[in-house]
MDTraj code that builds the backbone (N, CA, C; nanometers):
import mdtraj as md
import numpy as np

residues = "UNK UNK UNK UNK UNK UNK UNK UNK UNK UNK UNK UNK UNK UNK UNK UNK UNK UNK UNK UNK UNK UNK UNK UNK UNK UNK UNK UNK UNK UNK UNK UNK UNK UNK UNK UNK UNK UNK UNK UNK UNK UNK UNK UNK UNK UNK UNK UNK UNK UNK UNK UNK UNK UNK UNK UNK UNK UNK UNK UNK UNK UNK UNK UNK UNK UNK UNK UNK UNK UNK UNK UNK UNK UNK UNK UNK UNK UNK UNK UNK UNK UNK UNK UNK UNK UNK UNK UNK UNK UNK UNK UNK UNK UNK UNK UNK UNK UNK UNK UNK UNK UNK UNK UNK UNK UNK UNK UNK UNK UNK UNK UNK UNK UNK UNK UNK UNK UNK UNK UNK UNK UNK UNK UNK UNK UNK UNK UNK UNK UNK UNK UNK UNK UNK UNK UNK UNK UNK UNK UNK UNK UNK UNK UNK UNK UNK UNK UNK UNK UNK UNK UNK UNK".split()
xyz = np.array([
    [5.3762, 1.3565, -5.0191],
    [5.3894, 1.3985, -4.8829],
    [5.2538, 1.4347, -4.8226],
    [5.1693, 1.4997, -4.8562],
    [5.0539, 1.5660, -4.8484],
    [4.9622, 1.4400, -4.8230],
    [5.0083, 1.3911, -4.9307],
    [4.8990, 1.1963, -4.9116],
    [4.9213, 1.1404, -4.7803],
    [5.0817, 1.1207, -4.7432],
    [5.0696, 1.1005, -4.6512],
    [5.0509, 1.1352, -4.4796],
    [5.0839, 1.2540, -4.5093],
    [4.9745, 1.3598, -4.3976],
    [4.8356, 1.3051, -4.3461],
    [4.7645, 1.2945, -4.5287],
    [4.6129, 1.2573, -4.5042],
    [4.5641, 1.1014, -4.4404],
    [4.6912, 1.0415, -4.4883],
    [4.6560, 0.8873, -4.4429],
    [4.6799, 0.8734, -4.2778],
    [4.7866, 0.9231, -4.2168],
    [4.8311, 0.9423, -4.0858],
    [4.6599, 0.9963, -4.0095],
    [4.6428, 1.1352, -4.0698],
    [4.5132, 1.1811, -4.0073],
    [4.3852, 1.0979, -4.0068],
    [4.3386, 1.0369, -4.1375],
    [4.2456, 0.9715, -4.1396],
    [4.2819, 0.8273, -4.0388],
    [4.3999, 0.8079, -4.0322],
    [4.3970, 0.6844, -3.9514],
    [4.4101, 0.7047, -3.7549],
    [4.4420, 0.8031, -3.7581],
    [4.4263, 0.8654, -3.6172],
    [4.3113, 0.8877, -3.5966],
    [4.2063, 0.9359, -3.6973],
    [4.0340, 0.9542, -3.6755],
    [3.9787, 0.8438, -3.6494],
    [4.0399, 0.6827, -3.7414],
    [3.9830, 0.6075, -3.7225],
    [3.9956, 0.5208, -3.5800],
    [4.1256, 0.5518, -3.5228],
    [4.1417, 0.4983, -3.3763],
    [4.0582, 0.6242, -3.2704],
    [4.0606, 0.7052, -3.3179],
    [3.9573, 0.7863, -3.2087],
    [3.8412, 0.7104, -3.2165],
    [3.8187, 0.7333, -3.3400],
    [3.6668, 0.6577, -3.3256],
    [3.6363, 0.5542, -3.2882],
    [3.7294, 0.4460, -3.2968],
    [3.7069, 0.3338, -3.2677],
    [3.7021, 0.3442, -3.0968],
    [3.7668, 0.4544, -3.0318],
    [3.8325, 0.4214, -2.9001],
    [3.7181, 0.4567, -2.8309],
    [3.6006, 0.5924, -2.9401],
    [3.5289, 0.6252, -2.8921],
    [3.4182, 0.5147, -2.8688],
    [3.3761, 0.4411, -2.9542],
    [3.2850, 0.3587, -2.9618],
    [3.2862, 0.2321, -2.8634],
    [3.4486, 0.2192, -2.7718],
    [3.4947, 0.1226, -2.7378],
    [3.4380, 0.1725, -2.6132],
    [3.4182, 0.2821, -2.5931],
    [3.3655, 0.3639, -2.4408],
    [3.2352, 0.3846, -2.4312],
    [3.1633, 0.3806, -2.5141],
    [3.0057, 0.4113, -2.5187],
    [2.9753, 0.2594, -2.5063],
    [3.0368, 0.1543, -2.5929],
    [3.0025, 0.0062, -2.5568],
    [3.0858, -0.0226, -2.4131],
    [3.1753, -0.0018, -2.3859],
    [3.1787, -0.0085, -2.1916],
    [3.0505, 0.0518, -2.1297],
    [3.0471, 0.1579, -2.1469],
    [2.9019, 0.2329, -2.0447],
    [2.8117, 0.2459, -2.0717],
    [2.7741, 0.1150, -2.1964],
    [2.6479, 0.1004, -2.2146],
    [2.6105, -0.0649, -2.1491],
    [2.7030, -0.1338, -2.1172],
    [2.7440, -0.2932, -2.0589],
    [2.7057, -0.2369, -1.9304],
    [2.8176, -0.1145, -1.8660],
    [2.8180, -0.1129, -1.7256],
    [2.6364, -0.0628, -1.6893],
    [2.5735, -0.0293, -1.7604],
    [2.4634, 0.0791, -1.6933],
    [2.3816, -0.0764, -1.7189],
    [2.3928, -0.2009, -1.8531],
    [2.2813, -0.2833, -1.8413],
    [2.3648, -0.3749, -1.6873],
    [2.4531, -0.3727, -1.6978],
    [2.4762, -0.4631, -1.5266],
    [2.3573, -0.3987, -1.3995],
    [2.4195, -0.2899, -1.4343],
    [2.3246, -0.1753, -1.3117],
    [2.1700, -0.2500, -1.3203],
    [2.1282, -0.1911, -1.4691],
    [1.9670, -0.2284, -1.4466],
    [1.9104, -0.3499, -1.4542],
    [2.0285, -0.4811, -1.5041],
    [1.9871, -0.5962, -1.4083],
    [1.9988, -0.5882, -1.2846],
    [2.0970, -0.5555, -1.1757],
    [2.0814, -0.5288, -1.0892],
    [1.9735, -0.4604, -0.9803],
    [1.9136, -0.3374, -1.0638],
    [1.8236, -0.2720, -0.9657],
    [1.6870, -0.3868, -1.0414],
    [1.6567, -0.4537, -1.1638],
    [1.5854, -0.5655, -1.1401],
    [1.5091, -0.6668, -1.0601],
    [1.6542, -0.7245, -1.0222],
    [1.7156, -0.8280, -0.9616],
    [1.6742, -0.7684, -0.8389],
    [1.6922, -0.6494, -0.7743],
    [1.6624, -0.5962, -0.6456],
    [1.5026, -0.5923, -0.6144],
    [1.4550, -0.5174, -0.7019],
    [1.3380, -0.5159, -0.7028],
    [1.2217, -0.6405, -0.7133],
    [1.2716, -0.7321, -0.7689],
    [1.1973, -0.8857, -0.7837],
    [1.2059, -0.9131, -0.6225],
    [1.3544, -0.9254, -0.5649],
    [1.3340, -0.9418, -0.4171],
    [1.2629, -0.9005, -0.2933],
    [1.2355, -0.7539, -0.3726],
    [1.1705, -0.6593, -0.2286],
    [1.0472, -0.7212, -0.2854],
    [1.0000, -0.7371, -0.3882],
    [0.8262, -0.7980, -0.4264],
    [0.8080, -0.9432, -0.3718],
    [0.9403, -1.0321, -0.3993],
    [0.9077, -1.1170, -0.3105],
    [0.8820, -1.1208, -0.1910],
    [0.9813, -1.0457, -0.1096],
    [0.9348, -1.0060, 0.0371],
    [0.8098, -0.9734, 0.0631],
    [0.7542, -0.8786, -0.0420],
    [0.6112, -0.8028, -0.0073],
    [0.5361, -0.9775, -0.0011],
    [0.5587, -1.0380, -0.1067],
    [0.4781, -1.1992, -0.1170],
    [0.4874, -1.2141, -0.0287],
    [0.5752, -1.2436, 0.0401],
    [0.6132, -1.3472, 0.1609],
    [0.5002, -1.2385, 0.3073],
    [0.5627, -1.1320, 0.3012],
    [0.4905, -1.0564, 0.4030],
    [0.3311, -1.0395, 0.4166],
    [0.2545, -1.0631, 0.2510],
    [0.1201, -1.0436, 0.2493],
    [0.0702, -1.2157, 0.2939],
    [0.1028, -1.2688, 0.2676],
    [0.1280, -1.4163, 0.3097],
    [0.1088, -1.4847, 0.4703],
    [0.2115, -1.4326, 0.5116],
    [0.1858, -1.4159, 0.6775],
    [0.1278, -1.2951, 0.7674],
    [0.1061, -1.2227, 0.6924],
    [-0.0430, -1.1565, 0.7284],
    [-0.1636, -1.2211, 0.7229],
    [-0.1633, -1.2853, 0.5642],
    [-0.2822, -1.3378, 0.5465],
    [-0.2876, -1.4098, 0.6811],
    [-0.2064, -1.5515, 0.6833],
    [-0.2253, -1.5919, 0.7772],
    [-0.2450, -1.5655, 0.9284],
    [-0.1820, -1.4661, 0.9681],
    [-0.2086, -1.4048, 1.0990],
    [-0.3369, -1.3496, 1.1276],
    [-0.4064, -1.2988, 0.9928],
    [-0.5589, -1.2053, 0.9964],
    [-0.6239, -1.3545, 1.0062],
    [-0.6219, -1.4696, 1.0207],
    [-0.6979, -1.5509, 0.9505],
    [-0.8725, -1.5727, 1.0989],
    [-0.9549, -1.5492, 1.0346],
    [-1.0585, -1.5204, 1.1501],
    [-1.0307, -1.6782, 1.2515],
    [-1.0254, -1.7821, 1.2005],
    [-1.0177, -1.8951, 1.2939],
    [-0.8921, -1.8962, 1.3921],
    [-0.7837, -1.8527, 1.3603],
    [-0.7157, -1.8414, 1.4191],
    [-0.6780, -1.7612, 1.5679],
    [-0.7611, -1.6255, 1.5190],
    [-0.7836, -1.5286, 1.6269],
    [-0.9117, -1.6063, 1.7031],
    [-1.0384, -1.6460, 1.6674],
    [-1.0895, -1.7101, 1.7634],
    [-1.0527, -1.8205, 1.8192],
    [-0.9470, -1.8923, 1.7964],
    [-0.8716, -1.9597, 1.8471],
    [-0.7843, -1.9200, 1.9858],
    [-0.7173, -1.8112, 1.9375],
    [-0.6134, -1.7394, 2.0338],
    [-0.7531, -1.6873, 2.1125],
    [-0.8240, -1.6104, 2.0803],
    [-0.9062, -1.5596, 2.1932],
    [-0.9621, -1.6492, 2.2868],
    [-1.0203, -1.7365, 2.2274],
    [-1.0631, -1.8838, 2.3550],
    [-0.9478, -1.9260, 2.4136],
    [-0.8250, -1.9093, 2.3437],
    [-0.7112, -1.9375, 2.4437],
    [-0.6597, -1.8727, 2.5671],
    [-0.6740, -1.7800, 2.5212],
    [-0.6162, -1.6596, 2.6056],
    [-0.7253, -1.5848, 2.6857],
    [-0.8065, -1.5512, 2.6310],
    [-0.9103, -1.4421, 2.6875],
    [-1.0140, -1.5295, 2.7772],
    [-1.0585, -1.4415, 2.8845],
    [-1.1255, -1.5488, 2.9353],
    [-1.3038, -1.4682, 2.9410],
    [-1.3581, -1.5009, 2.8044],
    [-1.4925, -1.4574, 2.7957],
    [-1.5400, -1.5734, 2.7956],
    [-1.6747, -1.5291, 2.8517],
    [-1.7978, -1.6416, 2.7798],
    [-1.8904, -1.5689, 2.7260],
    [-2.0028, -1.7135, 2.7056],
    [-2.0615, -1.6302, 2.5921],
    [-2.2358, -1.5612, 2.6368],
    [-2.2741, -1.4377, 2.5691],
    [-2.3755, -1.3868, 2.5973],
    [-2.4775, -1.4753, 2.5998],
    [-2.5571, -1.4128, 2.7469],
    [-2.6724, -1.4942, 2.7412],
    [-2.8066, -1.3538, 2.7956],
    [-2.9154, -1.4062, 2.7776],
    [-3.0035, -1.3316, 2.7512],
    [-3.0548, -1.2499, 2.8533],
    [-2.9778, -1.3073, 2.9964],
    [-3.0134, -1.2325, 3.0727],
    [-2.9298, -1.0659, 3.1020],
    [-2.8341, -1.0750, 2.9868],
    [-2.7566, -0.9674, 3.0418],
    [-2.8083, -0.8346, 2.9662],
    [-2.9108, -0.8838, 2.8909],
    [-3.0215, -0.7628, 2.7969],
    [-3.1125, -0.7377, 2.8980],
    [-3.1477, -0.5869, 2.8557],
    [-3.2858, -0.5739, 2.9268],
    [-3.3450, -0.4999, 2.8241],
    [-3.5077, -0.4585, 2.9085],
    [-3.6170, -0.4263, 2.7847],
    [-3.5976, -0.2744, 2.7672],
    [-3.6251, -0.1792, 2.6395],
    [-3.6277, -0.0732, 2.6334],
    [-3.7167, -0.0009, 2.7728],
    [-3.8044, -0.0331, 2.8143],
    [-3.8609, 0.0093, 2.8743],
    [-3.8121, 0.0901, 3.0282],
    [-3.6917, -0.0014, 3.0491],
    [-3.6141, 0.0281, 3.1345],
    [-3.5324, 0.1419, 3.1573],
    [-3.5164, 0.1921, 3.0063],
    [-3.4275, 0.2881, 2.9814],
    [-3.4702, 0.4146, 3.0052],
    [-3.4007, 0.4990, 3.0019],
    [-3.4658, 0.6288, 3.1180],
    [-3.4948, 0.7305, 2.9726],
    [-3.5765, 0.8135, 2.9645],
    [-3.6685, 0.8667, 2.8191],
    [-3.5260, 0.9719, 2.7803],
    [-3.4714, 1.0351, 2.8793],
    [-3.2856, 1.1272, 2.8402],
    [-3.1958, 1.0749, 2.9311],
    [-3.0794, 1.0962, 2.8176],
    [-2.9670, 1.0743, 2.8893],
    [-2.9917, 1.1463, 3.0066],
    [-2.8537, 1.1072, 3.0895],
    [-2.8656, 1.2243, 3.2319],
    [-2.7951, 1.3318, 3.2641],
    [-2.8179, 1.4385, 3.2939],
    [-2.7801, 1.5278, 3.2586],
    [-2.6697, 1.5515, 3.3787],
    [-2.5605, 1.5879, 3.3449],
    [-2.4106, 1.5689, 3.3764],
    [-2.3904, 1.6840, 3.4371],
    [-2.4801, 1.8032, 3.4082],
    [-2.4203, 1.9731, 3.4298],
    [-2.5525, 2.0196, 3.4741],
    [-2.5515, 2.0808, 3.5879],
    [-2.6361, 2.1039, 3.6633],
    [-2.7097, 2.2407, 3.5533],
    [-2.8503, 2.2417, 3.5304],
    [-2.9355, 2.3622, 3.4663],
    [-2.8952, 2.5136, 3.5050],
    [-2.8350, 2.5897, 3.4030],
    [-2.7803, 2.7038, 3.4176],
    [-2.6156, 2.7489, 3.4814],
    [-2.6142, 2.6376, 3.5125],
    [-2.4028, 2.6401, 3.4956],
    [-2.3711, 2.6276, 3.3697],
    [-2.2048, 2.6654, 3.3250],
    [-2.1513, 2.6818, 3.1898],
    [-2.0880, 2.4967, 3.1694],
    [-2.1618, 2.4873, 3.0484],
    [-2.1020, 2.3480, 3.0072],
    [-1.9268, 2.3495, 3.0313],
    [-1.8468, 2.2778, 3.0834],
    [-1.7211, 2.2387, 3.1178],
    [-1.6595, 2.2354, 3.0276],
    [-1.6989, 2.1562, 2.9279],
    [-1.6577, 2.1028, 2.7857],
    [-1.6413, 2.2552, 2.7094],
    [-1.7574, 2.2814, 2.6706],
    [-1.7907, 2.4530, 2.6056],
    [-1.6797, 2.5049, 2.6642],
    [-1.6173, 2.5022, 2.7750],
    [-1.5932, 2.6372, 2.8215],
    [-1.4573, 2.6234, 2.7579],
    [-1.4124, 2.4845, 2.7690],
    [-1.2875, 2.4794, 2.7396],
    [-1.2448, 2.5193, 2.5623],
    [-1.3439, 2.4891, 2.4751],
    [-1.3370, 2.4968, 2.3392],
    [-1.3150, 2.6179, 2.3132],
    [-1.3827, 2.6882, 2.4228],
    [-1.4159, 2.8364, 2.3936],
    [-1.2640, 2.9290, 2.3996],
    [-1.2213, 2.8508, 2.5233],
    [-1.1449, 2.9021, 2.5506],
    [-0.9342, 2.8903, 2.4648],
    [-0.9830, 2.7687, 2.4298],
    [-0.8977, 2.7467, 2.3719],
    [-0.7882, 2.8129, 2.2657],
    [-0.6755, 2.7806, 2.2866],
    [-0.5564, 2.8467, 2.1911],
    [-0.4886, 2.7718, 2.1258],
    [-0.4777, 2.7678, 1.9609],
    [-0.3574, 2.6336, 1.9013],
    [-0.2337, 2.7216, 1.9568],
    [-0.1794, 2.6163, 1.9880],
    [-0.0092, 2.6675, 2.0456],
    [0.0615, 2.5935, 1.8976],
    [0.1667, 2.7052, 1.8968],
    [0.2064, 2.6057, 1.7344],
    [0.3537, 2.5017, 1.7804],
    [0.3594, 2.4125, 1.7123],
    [0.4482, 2.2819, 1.7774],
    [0.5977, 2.3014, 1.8050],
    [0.6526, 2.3139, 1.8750],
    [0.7927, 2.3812, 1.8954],
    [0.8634, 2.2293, 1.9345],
    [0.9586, 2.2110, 1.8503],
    [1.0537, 2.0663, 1.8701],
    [1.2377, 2.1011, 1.8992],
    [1.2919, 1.9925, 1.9543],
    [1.3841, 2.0558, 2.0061],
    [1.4836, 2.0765, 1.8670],
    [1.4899, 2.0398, 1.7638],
    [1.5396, 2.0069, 1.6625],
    [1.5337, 2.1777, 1.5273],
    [1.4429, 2.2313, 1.5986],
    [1.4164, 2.3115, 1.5106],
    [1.4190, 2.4637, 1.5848],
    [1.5005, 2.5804, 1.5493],
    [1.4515, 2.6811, 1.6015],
    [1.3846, 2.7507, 1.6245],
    [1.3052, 2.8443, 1.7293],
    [1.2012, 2.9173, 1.7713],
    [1.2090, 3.0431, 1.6584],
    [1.0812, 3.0672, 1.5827],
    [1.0908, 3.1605, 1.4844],
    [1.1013, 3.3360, 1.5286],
    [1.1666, 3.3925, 1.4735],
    [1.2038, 3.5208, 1.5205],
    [1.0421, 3.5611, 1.5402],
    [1.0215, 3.7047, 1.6305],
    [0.8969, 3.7450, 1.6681],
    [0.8730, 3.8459, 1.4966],
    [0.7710, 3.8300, 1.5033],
    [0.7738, 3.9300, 1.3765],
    [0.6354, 4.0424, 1.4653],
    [0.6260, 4.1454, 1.3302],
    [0.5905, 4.2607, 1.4301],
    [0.4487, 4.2186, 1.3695],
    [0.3747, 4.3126, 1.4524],
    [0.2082, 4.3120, 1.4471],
    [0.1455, 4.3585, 1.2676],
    [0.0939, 4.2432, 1.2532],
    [-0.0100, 4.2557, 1.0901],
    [-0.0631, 4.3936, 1.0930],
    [-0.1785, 4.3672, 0.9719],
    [-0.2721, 4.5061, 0.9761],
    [-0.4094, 4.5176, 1.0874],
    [-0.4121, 4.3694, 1.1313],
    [-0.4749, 4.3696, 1.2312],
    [-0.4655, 4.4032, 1.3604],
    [-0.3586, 4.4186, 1.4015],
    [-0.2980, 4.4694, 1.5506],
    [-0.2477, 4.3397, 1.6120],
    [-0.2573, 4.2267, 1.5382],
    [-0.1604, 4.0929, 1.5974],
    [-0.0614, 4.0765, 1.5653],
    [0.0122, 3.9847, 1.6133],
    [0.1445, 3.9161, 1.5793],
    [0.1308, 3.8443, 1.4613],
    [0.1556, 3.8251, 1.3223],
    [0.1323, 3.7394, 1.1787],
    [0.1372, 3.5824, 1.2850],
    [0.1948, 3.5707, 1.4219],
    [0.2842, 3.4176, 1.4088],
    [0.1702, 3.3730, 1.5056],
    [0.0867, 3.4198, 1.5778],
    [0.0195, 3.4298, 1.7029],
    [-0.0812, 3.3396, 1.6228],
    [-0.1380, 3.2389, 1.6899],
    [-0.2542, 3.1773, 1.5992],
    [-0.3695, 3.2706, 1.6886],
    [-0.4733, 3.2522, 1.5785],
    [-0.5998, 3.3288, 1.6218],
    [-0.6975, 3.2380, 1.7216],
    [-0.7917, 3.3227, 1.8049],
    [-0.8654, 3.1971, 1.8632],
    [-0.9309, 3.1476, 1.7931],
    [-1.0047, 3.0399, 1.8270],
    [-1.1145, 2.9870, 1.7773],
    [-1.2457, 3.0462, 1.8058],
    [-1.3645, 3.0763, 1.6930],
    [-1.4735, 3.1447, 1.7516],
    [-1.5528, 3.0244, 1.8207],
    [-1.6403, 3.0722, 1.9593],
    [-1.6821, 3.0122, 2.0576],
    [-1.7603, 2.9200, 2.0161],
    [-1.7934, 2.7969, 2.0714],
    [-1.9641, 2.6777, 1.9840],
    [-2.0144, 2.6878, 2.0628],
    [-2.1806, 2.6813, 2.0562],
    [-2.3032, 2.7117, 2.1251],
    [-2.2803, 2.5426, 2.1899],
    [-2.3893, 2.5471, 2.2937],
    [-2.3888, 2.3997, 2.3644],
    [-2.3790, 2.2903, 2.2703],
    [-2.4951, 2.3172, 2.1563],
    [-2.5165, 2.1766, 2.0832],
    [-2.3636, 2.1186, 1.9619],
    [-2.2297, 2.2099, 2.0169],
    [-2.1372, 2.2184, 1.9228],
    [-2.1574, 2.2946, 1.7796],
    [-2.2448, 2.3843, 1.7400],
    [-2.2573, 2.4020, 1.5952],
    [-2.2052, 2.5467, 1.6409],
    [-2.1079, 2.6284, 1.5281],
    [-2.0869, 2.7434, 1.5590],
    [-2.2171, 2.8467, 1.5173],
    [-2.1725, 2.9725, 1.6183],
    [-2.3024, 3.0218, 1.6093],
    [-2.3320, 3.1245, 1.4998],
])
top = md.Topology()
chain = top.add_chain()
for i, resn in enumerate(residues, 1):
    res = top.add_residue(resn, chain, resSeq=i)
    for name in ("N", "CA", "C"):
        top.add_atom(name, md.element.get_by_symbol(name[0]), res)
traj = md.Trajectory(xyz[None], top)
């Protein structure tokens, strides 16, 4: 009786096992389908990239654009009279801002504030209270002022 207890059990172990093994070889089939698949996917998007570096190439191609440009554009070509001699050229630029008014440009740098980017998508951040400095943490700081030649001072 006992024997056959053991034979019943051992043969119920052996259909587990088998049933088990019958499931690890399914989802080991299904996962190689998969990674032929993402393969198979991937060969395509590289072909595409081929195909796309391809007609780039061709589109960058320098004869072609001077082609389209003589087609389309209506230049001609430099001739020597449209140079002139250094000599002509005035010894400084010209000066744009009258001697002892505030550069325009300067004033604005100086003056300037980053505003921080507010989108409609995102909410306005609660105010938070003043640092150890006496500001707002959220407040951007100014910028310190640049001397005319742009270098800070």
């Amino acid at each position: 009786m006992i024997l056959r207890v053991l034979n019943l059990l051992v043969i119920g172990a052996l259909v587990l096992a088998a049933a088990y093994v019958y499931r690890i070889k399914f989802e080991a089939t299904v996962q190689a389908e998969r990674l032929a698949k993402l393969r198979d996917e991937v060969r395509q998007e590289r072909d595409k990239i081929a195909v796309l570096r391809a007609e780039w190439g061709e589109l960058d191609e320098p004869g072609r654009i001077q082609a389209l440009a003589q087609r389309f554009l209506k230049l001609s070509p430099i001739t020597t009279t449209q140079y002139d001699s250094f000599a002509h050229l005035p010894d400084q630029p010209p000066d744009f801002v009258r001697p002892g008014s505030k550069d325009p440009i300067g004033g604005m740098i100086e003056h300037f504030v980053a505003t921080p980017t507010i989108t409609g998508s995102i909410a306005a951040a609660p105010e938070r209270s003043p640092g150890p400095a006496g500001r707002a943490a959220d407040v951007p700081a100014r910028l310190p002022p640049l001397s005319a030649s742009g270098a800070k001072p």
